[in-house]
C-alpha positions, 0 to 999 in steps of 0.5 A: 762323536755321536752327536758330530755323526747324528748331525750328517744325518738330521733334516734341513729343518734340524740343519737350520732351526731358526733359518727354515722356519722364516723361508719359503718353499724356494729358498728352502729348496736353494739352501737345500741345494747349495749345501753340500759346499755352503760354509758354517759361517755362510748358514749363519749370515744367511740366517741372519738376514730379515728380508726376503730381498736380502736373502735374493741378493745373497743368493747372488753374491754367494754364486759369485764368490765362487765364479771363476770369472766375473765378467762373463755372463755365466757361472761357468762353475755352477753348471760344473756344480750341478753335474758333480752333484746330481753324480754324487747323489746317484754314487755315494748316497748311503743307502741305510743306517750304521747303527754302529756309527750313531747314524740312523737316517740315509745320507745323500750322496751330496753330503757324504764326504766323497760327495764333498770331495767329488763336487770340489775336486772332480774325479780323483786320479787313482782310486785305492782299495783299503781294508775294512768292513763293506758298509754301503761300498768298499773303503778306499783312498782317493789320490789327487794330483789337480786340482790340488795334490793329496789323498782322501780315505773312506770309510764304507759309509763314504766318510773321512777318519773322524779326526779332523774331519771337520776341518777338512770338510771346511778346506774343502768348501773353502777351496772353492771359494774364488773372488775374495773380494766379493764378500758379504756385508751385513749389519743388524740383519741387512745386506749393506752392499749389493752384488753390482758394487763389488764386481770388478770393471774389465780392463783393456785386456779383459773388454778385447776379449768380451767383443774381440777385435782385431787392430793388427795381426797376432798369432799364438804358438803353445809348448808343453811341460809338466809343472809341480802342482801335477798339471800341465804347463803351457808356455804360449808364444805370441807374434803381432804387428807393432805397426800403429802402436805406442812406442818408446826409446829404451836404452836405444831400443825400440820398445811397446808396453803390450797387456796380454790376457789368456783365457783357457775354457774346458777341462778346467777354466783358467785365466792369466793376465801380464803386462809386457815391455816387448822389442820391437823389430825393424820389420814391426813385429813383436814377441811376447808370452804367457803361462797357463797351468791346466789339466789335461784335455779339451780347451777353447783358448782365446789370448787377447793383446793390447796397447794400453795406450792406443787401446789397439788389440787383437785377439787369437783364438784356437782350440788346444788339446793339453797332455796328460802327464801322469799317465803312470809311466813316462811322457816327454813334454816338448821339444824346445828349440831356441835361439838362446837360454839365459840365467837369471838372479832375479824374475823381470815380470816385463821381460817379454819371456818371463813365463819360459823362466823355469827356475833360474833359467829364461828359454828365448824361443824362436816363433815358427822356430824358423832361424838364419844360418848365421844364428846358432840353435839350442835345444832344450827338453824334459822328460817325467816318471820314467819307472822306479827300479825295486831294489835301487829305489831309482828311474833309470833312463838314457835320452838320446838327441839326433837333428835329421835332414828333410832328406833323410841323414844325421845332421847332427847327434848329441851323446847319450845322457843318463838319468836317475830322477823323476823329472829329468831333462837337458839342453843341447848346443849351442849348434852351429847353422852356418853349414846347415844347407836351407830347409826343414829339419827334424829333431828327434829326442829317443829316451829309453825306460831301462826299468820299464824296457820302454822306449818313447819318442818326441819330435819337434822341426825347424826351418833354417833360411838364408 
């Protein structure tokens, strides 16, 4: 136990007796800084390595290990590192010796386990104050719900329960760990294959984004919902112009095969890529999806389609502001409207809504939500953490549907509808437009905390045409 303790606190040179002694002044420095997530195995190859330039390019393929994308000139995660850890060292550096613990040197922030925690996962959701002795601060418990879901308990001198703290502090550096395919390949002291022969070649989708373009018209509509990881889900829209792109008879359909990127650059830096077999209509135009699962907050969102063919693309770009959704009382994502809700046995990757499937059900949205009077609507929406009753254990809520005319008026209502579970939700109709007089309408979702005496609100339009 001492010993595990003492090692926290020794030098570098004590850290990396037969790797200092072989650098010079700047690559002491750059393992000095990269410490704090540098893995076991990691101190070992790069200790192992004889040449000044081998030790240069493992620099290189260590920061890509850990770049969530590859193709960008920048490492959009180092600027995020060298923020989190110039933070951790100024708020959980231990400012003197735990006899007691065997510790006899101050720890830097960087290297404490709330520095580890912090530098890996950002800032915790919620902060817990535990009992215990105030060493260097007051225990506590850090509870997250993203990046990851856990909690994290510290001890006054910012560290974990000393049973298995080592394995947790690996996981954690380990998490961060992004390209698996980038890896290092050494032999009798010498980097066998350079950074460049590991990068991945951009694909169409990838290259539209990187000098955007656009071939055709394209458009983006986002919705948001909770997802079980504790981010936010958004479900994005896309409606482009066919014209010029490869088409093909399918069953009797119209059809193009389309690649649809997204990239969402902000709180969290996230991309998806999918193929799609779209419909298309006989006024040229298609309909496809995407899924991003993101943190709450400010995004720059670019999502690029292409013929894969014709190598046609476009590019849309729009700034998003994602919603939190665990405030600690209750949020309602949006309010779908939609043409149709289909149950599905098994997932179809190509099907151009595959990313509106929520469990066995496939959402058809309608673009603009704009429908005939010879369609029928539906509506579909989901609320979350409505307020725990005490003594039952249970939420208790009452959602409430009303569609209202632009001119004021019910159009249409459905019954009140009560639940008692953490995630609830429901879908309404199909409703009839046949009678539904031309013009904008409004939707209006009203649910009621019972527990919490709250009541909360969301709203969403549509337009109903000739």
């Amino acid at each position: 136990m001492i010993a595990r303790r003492l090692s926290l606190a020794l030098s570098t040179a004590f850290l990396f007796p037969s790797l200092l002694f072989a650098l010079d002044k700047e690559e002491k420095q750059w393992v000095e800084g990269v410490k704090p997530m540098m893995l076991a195995d990691e101190e070992k190859l790069f200790g192992a390595l004889k040449s000044k330039e081998d030790r240069a390019e493992f620099q290189k393929i260590f920061w890509a290990r850990r770049d969530p994308d590859l193709l960008t000139p920048l490492n959009e995660f180092q600027a995020t590192y060298d923020e989190r850890r110039a933070k951790a060292k100024q708020d959980y550096s231990m400012k003197g010796p735990d006899n007691d613990a065997g510790i006899f040197l101050p720890i830097p922030g960087d290297q404490s386990d709330c520095g580890l925690v912090y530098i890996t996962l950002g800032a915790p959701g919620t902060v817990t104050p535990l009992d215990g002795d105030k060493k260097t601060r007051k225990p506590e418990r850090w509870t997250y719900t993203t990046p990851v879901r856990g909690d994290f308990s510290f001890d006054g001198h910012c560290r974990f329960p000393a049973h298995g703290a080592d394995k947790t502090r690996e996981q954690l550096k380990q998490f961060l760990i992004l390209q698996t395919d980038v890896n290092y390949h050494v032999e009798k002291g010498k980097l066998t294959k350079k950074l460049d022969e590991m990068l991945p070649k951009p694909g169409p989708a990838q290259a539209l984004l990187l000098q955007p373009r656009q071939d055709f018209d394209l458009a983006n509509q986002p919705a948001f919902v909770k997802i079980q990881e504790g981010g936010t889900g958004l479900f994005g829209l896309l409606k482009g112009d066919a014209t010029g792109l490869t088409t093909s008879d399918v069953a009797g359909k119209k059809k193009a095969k389309i690649l649809i990127r997204a990239e969402a650059k902000g709180a969290s830096n996230v991309i998806n890529e999918r193929e799609a077999l779209v419909d298309v209509t006989a006024d040229n135009k298609f309909l496809a999806s995407y899924r991003l699962g993101l943190r709450a907050g400010s995004y720059e969102l670019k999502v690029a389609a292409v013929d894969p063919v014709s190598n046609k693309g476009s590019v849309v770009t729009q700034s998003l502001e994602v919603p939190d959704y665990n405030t600690g009382e209750l949020t309602i994502g949006t309010l779908f409207a939609l043409e149709d809700i289909q149950e599905t046995t098994a997932q179809d990757p190509l099907n151009p809504y595959s990313a509106f499937e929520i469990g066995n059900v496939r959402l058809v949205p309608r673009f603009g939500n704009v429908f005939k009077q010879s369609d029928s609507l539906q509506i579909s929406y989901q609320f979350y953490d409505p307020k725990v009753d005490e003594t039952t254990k249970k939420p208790a809520a009452v959602a409430k549907l009303q569609i209202l005319k632009s001119t004021g008026g019910v159009a249409a209502e459905a019954p009140e509808q009560e639940f008692d579970t953490p995630v609830a939700g429901s879908a309404v109709g199909p409703v009839p437009l046949a009678k539904y007089t031309p013009g904008k309408y409004k939707v209006v979702l009203k649910v009621t905390d019972k527990v919490a005496q709250k009541d909360y609100t969301q709203e969403a339009t549509f337009e109903v045409a000739k």
